[in-house]
C-alpha positions in Angstrom: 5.4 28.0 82.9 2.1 26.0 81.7 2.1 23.8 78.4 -0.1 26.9 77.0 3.2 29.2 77.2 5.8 27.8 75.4 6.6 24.8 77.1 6.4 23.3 73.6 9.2 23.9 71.6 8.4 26.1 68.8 11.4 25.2 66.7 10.6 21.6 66.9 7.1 21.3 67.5 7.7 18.9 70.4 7.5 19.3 74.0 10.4 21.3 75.4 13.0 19.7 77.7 11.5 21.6 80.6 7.9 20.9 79.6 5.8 19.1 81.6 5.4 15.6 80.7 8.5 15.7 79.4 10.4 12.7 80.0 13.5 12.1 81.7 15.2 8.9 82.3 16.8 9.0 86.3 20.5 10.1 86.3 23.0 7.0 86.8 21.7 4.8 85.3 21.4 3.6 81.5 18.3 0.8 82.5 16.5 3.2 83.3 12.9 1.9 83.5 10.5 3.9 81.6 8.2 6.5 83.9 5.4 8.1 81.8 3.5 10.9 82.8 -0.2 9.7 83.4 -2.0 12.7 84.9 -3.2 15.1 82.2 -2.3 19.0 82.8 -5.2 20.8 84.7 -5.4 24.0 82.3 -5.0 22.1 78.7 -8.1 19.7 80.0 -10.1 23.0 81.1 -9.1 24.5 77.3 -10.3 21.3 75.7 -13.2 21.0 77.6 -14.0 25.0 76.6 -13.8 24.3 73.0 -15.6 20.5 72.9 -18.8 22.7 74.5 -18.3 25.6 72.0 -18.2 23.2 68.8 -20.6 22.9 66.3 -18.8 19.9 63.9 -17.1 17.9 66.2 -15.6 14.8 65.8 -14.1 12.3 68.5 -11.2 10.1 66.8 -9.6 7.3 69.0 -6.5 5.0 68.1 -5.1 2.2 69.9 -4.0 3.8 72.1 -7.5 3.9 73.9 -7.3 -0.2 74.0 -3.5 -0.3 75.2 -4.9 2.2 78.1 -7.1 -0.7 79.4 -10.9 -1.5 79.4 -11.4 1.2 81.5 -10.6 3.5 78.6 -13.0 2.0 76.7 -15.7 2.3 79.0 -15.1 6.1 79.5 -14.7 6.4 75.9 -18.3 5.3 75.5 -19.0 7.2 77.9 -17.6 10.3 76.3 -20.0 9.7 73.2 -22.8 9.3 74.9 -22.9 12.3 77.1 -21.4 14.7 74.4 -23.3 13.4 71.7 -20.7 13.5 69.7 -19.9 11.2 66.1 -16.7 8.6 66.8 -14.3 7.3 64.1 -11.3 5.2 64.7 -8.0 4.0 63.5 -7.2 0.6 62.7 -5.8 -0.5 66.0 -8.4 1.7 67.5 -12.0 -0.9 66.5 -13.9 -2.0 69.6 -13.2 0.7 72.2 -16.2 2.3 70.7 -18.8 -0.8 69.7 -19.6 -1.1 65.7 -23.0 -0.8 66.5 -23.6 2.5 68.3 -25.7 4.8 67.3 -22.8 7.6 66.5 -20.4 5.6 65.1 -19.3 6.2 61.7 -16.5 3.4 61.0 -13.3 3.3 60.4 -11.3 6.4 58.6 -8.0 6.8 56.8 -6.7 5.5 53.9 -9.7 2.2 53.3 -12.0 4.0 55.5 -15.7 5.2 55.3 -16.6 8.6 53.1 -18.6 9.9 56.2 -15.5 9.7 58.5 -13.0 10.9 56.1 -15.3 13.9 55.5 -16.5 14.5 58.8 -12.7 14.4 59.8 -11.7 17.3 57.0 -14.8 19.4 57.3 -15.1 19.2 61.5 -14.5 22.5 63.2 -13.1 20.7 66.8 -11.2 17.6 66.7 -10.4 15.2 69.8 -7.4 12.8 69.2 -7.2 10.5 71.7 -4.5 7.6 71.6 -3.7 8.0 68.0 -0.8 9.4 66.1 -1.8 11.1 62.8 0.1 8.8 60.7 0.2 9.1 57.2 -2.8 6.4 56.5 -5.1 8.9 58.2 -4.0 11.7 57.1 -3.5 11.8 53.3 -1.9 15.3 52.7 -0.2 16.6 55.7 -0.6 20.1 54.4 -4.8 19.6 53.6 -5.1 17.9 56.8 -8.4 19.0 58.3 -7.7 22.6 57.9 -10.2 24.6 59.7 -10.3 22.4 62.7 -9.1 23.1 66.5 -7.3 20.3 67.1 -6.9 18.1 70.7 -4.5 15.9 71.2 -4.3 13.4 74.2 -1.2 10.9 74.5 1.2 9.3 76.7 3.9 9.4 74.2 5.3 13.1 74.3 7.1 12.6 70.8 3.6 12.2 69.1 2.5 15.5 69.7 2.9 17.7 67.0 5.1 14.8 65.2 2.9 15.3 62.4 0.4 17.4 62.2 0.6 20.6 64.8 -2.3 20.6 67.5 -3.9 23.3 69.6 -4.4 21.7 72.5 -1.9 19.2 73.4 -2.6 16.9 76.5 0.1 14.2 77.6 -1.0 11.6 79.6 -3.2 8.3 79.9 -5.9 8.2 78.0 -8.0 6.5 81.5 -7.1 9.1 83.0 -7.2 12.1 81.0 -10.6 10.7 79.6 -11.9 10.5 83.2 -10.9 14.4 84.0 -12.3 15.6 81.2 -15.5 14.0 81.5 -15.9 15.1 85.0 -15.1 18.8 84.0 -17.4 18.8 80.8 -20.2 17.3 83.0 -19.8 19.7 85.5 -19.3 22.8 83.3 -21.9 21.9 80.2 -25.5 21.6 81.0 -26.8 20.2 78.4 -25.4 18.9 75.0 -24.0 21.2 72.2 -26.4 21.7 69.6 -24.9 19.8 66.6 -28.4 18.7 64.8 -27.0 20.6 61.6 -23.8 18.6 61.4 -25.5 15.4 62.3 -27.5 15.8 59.1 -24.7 16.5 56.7 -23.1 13.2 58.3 -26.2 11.4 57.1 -26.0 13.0 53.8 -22.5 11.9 53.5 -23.4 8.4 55.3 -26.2 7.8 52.7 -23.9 7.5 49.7 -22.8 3.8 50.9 -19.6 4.1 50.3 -18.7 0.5 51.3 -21.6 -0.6 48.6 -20.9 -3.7 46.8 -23.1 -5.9 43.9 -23.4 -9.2 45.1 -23.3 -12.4 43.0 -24.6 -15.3 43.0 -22.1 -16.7 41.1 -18.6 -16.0 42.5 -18.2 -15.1 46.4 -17.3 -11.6 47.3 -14.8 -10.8 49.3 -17.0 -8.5 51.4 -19.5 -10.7 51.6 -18.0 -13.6 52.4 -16.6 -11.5 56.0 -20.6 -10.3 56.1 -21.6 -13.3 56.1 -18.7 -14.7 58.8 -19.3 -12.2 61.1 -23.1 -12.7 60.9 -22.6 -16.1 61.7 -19.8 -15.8 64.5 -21.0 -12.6 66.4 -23.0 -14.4 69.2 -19.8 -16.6 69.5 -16.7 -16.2 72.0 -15.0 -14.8 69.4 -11.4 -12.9 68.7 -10.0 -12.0 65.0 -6.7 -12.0 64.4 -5.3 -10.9 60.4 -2.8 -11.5 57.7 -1.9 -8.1 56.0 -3.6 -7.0 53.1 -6.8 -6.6 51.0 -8.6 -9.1 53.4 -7.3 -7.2 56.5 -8.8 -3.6 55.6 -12.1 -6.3 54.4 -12.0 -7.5 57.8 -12.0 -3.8 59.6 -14.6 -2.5 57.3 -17.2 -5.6 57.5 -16.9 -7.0 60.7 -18.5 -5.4 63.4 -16.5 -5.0 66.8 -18.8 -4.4 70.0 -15.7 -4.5 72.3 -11.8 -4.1 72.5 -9.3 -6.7 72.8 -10.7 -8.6 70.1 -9.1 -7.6 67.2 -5.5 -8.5 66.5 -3.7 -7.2 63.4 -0.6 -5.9 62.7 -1.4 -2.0 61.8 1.0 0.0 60.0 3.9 -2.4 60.5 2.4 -4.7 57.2 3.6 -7.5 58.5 2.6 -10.5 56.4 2.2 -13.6 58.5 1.5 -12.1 61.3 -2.1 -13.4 61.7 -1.2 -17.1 62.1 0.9 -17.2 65.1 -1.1 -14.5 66.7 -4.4 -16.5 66.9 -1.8 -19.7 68.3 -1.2 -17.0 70.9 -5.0 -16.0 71.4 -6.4 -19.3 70.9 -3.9 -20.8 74.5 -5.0 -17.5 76.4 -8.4 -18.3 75.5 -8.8 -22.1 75.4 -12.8 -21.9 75.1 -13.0 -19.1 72.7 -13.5 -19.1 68.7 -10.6 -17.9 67.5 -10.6 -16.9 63.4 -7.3 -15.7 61.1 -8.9 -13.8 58.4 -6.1 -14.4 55.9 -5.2 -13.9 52.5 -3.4 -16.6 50.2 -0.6 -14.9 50.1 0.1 -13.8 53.7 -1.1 -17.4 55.4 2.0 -19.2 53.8 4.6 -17.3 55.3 3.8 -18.9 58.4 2.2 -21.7 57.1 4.5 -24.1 59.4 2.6 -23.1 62.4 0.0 -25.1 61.8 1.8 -28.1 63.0 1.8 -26.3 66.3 -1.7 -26.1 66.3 -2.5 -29.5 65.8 -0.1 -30.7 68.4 -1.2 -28.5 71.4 -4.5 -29.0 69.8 -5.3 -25.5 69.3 -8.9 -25.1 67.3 -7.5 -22.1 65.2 -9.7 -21.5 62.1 -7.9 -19.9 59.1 -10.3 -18.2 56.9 -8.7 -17.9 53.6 -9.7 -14.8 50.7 -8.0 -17.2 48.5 -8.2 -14.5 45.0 -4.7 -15.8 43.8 -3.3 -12.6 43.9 -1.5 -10.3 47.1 -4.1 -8.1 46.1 -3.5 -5.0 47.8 -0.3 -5.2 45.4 -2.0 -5.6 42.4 -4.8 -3.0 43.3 -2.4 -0.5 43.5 -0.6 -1.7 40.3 -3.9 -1.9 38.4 -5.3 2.0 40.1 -2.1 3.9 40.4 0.3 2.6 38.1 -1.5 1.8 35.0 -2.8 -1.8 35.2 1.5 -2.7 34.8 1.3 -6.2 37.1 4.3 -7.4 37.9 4.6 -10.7 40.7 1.5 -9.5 42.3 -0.2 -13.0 41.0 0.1 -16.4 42.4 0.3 -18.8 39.9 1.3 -21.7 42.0 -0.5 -21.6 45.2 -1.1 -25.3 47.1 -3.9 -26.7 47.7 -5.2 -25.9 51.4 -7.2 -28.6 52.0 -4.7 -31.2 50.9 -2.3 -29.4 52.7 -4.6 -29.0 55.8 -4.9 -33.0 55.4 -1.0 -33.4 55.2 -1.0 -31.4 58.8 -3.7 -33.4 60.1 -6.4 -30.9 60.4 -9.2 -30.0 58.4 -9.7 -28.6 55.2 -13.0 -26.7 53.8 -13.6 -25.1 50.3 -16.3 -22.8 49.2 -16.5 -21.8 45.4 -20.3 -20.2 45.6 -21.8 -18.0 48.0 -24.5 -20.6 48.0 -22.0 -23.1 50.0 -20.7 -19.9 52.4 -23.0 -20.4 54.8 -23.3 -24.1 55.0 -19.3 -24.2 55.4 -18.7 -21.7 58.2 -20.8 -23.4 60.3 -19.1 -26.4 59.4 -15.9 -24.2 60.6 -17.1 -23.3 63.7 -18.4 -26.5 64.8 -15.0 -28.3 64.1 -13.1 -28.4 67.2 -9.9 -29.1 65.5 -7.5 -26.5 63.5 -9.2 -25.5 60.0 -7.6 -24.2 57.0 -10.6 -22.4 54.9 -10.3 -21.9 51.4 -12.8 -19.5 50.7 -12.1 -18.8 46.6 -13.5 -15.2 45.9 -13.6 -12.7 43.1 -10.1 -12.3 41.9 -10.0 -8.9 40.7 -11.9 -7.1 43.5 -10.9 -4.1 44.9 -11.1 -2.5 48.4 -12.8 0.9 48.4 -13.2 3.7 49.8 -9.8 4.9 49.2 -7.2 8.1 49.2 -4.5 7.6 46.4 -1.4 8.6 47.6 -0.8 12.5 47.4 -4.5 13.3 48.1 -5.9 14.9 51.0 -8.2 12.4 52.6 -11.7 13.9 51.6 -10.1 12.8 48.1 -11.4 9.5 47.8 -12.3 6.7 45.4 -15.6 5.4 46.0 -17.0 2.2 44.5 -18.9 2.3 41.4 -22.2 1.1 43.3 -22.2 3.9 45.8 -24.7 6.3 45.6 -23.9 9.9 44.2 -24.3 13.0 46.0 -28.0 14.0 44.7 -28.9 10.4 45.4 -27.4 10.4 49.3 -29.0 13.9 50.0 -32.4 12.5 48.6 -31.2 9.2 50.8 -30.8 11.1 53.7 -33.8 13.3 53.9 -33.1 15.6 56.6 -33.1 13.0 59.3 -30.6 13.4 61.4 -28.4 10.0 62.7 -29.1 10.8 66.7 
């Protein structure tokens, strides 16, 4: 019996216990190390392939799953893109396998992520998961999940498939290696590209409405400016990210561009406030030469505060990049949008001062009030080889768009007020196709 006959449970939606891939610990023995199945099944890669040539709105959407695999997975990743030709999105945990900058990338999707992906992910007609897990901050509504879409599904973790949201074409194994059969398979087997000019320029259409637009001030730093203008001015540097959790970590994802994995750090759907901190200690020993930046909020950087002891005494150069907006503003967005404006301990009325604090620790401080002083400052930042705590004051009341309330399907966004509208994207787009 073949995955393709039954050897998923139908009852359950999960493989069955005589599936292959499915796992089974060694009789005998309750430490029984764990033994995944690597090597994708021969027929499901031939039925993925089949479909990938046939499609005329695909979309390729990767999760961490494609970093955890190993650079090799990222390289066939890229790969992948270039010789099907098809648009990329990612997950959170998923930035860098596929580089900000390519030519069909289209940022990240879910919950904060970019109108084109969203849409592109609920209007495609073949989907290819690879690593990722259709959690709920991608999906929105299980139930208006990208409904007219074949869907592929590669993963070494047999209880992802079908956990969620049922696939067509389930494939359990490593992403490397999965990756690297299908390739050779759709090289060998597709000639030439699939046509997909049409759905290219409905992408741009969708792409032309800006939907991570912004109005800049001269007057009060915006958040998304003030990672703009960070990444601007670290991205020829050695440089990892690590992040707090919050409004500044989905900033962060949206605004600074990753060219490669393994340099992004951040705690996904765990929310786990404080984590940024200690992870860029842990970053900044592996990588004693390297610029190492936690992009945190004023909230989330003083749960672990304490840490920045250890960083000046094993002289670690961490910089801490601060959104300081006196609020855990993620919180009070949500009170404010989906709970009518009732705030209740979402602001921080008694925050220290970082840069008497960073002076108490023996490190150094920085403030910015102006986006006149931004630039000035981080380079101040990144020359200082020494920990720095920077207290970068922003707009207080900001909010992170795009994004799917809860309950909506995810091509049910809020868009900023500055993006463009529909007739304004399609007279924006022109026609032109992205690739």
């Amino acid at each position: 019996m073949n995955q393709s006959e039954g050897s998923y449970a139908a009852t359950a939606g999960r493989p069955g216990p005589h599936a292959p891939g499915a796992y089974h610990p060694p009789r005998g023995s309750v430490h029984a190390s764990y033994a995944p199945q690597v090597k994708g099944d021969a027929l499901q890669i031939r039925k993925a392939v089949a479909l990938l040539a046939a499609a005329k709105r695909p979309i390729i959407y990767t999760g961490g799953g494609v970093i955890n695999s190993g650079r090799e997975a990222s390289k066939l990743l890229r790969e992948l893109v270039q010789v099907t030709g098809f648009p990329i999105t990612s997950t959170l945990l998923g930035l860098g396998a596929y580089p900000a900058s390519g030519p069909s990338w289209l940022g990240m999707l879910g919950m904060h992520g970019t109108y084109e992906a969203n849409m592109a992910m609920h209007d495609c007609d073949v989907m290819l998961c690879i690593g990722a897990r259709f959690d709920d901050r991608i999906t929105g509504r299980p139930d208006a999940f990208s409904p007219g879409s074949k869907k592929i599904h590669i993963d070494i973790d047999p209880s992802s498939i079908n956990k969620s949201i049922r696939v067509d074409v389930p494939i359990i194994g490593d992403a490397a290696d999965v990756m690297d059969d299908l390739l050779q398979l759709f090289k060998a087997e597709t000639k030439k590209k699939p046509d997909i000019k049409a759905w290219w320029k409905r992408i741009a259409q969708w792409k032309a409405r800006n939907s991570l637009a912004y109005k800049q001030s001269n007057e009060v730093i915006l958040p998304q400016y003030a990672i703009q203008k960070l990444f601007e001015l670290t991205r020829d540097e050695d440089t990892y990210i690590t992040t707090e959790v919050g409004q500044h970590q989905m900033w962060a994802a949206q605004f600074y561009g990753f060219e490669e994995p393994h340099r992004w750090m951040t705690s996904g759907g765990h929310g786990t406030m404080g984590y940024g901190l200690p992870a860029a200690l842990g970053v900044q020993v592996a990588h004693p030469d390297s610029l190492v930046i936690d992009i945190a909020g004023d909230a989330s950087v003083q749960m672990t505060m304490r840490e920045m002891s250890t960083a000046v005494q094993y002289k670690l150069p961490i910089k801490v990049f601060i959104l300081n907006n006196h609020y855990m503003g993620m919180v009070r967005q949500q009170q404010q949008l989906l709970h009518g404006n009732r705030l209740s301990h979402s602001y921080s009325e008694a925050l220290p001062d970082f840069v008497k604090l960073a002076d108490a620790f023996g490190c150094v401080g920085i403030r910015t009030t102006k986006p006149s002083e931004l630039e000035g400052a981080i380079e101040e930042m990144i020359k200082v080889r020494k920990p720095v705590l920077f207290d970068c004051h922003v707009a207080a009341l900001e909010n992170c768009f795009p994004m799917i309330p809860p309950g909506k399907a995810h091509n049910e966004m809020i868009l900023p007020d500055e993006a463009n509208d529909e007739a304004t994207a399609n007279a924006f787009a022109g026609g032109k196709a992205l690739v």
